[in-house]
C-alpha positions in Angstrom: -113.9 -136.3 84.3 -117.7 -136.5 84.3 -119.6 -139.4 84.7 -122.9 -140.7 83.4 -124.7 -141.4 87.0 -128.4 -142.1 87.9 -130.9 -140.8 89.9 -133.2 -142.8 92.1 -136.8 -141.9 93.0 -136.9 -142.4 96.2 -134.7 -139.5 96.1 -137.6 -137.4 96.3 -138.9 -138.9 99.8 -135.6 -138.7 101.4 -136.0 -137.4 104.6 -132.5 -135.5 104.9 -132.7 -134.4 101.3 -136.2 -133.0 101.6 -134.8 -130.7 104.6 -132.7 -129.0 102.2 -133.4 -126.0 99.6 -133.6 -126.8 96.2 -130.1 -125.9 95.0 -128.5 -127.9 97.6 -130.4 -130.8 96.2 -129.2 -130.1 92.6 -125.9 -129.5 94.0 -125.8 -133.1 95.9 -127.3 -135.0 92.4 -124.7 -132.5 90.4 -122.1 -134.2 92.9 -122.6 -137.4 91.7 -121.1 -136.7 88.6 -117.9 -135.6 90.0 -117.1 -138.0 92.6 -115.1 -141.1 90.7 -116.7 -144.4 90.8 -115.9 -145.1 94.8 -117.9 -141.9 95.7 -114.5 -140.0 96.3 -113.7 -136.6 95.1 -111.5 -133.9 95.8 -112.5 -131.1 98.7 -111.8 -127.9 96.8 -114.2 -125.1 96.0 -112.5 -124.1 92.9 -112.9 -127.2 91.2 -115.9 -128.4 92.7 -117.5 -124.6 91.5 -116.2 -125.1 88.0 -117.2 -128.7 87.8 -120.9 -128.5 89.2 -121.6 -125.0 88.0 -119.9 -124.4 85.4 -121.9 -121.5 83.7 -124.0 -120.3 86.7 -122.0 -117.1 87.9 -124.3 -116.8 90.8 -123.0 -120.1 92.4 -119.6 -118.3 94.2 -117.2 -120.9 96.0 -118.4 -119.7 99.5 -122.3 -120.3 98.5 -121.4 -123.8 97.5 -119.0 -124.5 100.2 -122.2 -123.9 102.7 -124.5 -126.3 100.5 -121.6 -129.2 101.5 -121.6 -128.1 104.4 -125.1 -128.7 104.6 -125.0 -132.2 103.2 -122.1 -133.4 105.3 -124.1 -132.2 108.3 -127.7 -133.4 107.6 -129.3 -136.5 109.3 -133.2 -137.4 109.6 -135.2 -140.0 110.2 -133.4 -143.7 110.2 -130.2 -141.9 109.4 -127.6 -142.5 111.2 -124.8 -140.1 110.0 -125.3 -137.2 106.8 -124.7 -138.2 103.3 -121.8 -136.7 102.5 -118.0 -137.0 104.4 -116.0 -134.1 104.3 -112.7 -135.2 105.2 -108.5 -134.4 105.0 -106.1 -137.1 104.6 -102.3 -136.3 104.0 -102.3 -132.4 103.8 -105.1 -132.2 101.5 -109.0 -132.5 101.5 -111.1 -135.0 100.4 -115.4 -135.6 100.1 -116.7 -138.8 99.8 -120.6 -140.1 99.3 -121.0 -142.3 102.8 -123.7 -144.9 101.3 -122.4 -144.5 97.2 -122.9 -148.1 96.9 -126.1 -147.7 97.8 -127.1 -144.9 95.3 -125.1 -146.0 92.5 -124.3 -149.2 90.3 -121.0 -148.7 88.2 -120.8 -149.7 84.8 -116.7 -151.3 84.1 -115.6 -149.0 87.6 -112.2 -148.0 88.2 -110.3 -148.3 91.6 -110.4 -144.8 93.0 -107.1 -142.8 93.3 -107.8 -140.9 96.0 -107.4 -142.1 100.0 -110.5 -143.8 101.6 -111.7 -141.7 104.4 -110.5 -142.4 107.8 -113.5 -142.7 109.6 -115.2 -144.8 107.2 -112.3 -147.2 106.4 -113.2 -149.7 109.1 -116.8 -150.0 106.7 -114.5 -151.1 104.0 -114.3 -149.4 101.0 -117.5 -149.2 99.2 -116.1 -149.5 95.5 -114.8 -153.1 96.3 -117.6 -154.6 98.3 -120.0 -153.5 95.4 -118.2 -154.4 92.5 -116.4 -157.7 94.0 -118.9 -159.6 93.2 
């Protein structure tokens, strides 16, 4: 389901998302809106195709399978590690936002169903420390 999500300025002087074309910056601020409120979503072309593009023909599953790609391999400046976790946790494949607290405030959020990723579980999960409060 999609979600009302914001975008920050300081998006535009990002240093990782400045390295990146222009449709891999739609595609990570598209993203937003299919991740579920912990910054989680499911790691599969055909869905993420349908749910990010779902009118632009000339976006093909491979094409945006290289832009997350991209993301989830992207660091500059002060960074540490990319944006964007692509990661497989019982069988199946999972994306996840690293910093999604930090880029989003959730209006009445909802626990996420999906497994928290496994190298990110010792930050604790995002959703909870943010909303907790």
């Amino acid at each position: 389901m999609a979600r009302i999500r914001t975008v920050k300025p300081s998006i535009r002087t990002s240093l990782p998302v400045a390295s990146w074309p222009f449709e891999v910056r739609l595609t990570w601020i598209y993203l937003w809106c299919y991740l579920d409120d912990a910054g989680r979503g499911l790691d599969d072309m055909r869905l993420l195709t349908a749910e990010l593009f779902p009118l632009d023909r000339s976006v093909t599953p491979a094409r945006l399978n290289k832009w997350l790609n991209l993301i989830a391999t992207t660091t500059a400046g002060d960074t540490k590690e990319p944006p964007l976790c692509r990661y497989e946790a019982a069988g199946r494949r999972y994306l996840h936002a690293v910093n999604w607290a930090e880029h989003q405030r959730i209006n009445r959020p909802q626990k996420s169903g999906l497994p928290e990723c496994p190298a990110h579980a010792e930050q604790g999960d995002s959703f909870t420390e943010s909303f907790s409060e």
